[in-house]
VMD Tcl script that draws the C-alpha trace (Angstrom):
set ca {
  {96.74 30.31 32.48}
  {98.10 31.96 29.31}
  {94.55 33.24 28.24}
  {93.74 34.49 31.79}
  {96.63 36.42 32.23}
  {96.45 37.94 28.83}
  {92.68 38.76 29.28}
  {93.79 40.32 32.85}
  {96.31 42.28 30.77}
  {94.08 43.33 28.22}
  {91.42 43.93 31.26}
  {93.75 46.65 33.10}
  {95.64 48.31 30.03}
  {98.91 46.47 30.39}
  {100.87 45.66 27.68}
  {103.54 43.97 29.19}
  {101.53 41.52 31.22}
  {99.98 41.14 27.74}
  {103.74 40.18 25.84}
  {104.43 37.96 29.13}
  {101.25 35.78 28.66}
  {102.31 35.56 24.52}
  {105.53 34.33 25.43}
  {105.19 30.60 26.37}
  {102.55 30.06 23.16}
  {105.78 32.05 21.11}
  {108.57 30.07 22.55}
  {106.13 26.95 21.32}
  {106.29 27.85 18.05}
  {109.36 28.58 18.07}
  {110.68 25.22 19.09}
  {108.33 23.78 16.75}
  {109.78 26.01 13.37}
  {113.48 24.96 14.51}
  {112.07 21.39 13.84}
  {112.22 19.61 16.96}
  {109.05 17.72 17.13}
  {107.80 15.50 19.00}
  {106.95 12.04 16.98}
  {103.13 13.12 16.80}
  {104.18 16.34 15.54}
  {106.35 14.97 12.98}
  {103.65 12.56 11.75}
  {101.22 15.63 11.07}
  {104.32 17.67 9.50}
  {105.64 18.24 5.94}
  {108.96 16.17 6.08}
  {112.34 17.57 5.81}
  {115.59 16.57 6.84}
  {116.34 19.09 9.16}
  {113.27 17.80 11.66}
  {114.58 16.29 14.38}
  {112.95 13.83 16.96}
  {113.15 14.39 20.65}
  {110.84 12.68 23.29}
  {108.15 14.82 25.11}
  {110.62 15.85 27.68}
  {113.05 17.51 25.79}
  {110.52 18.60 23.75}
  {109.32 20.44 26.95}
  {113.45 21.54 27.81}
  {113.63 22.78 24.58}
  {110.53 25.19 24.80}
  {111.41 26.00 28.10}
  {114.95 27.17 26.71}
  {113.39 29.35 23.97}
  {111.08 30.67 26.65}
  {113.80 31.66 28.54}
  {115.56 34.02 25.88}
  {112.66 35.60 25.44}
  {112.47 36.23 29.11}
  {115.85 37.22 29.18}
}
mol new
graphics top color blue
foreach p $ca { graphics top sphere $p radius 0.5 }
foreach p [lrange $ca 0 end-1] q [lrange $ca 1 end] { graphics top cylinder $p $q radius 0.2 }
display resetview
């Protein structure tokens, strides 16, 4: 949906459809530079002590929580 959205953005001129469909892929990163990782993310990773392990669902929670600052 993220691609479509932007595209549809891009499409009609919008800009701001175009930063909404960036977000969740941003908020991703995000949670993935703050080190929480998933354990197949932290097998593919350069170690460091400040990654931290969560399971897939609060993986998810925590992406969803960065998403939603950037939302506001």
């Amino acid at each position: 949906m993220e691609c479509g959205l932007r595209k549809r953005g891009e499409l009609e001129g919008t800009p701001d459809v175009i930063a909404f469909a960036d977000m969740p892929g941003k908020a991703s990163i995000e949670t993935v530079d703050s080190a929480t990782l998933t354990g197949n993310l932290l097998a593919i990773v350069k170690p460091s002590p400040d990654n931290r392990k969560v399971n897939a669902g609060n993986f998810i929670d925590a992406i969803s929580e960065n998403l939603r600052k950037k939302i506001g």
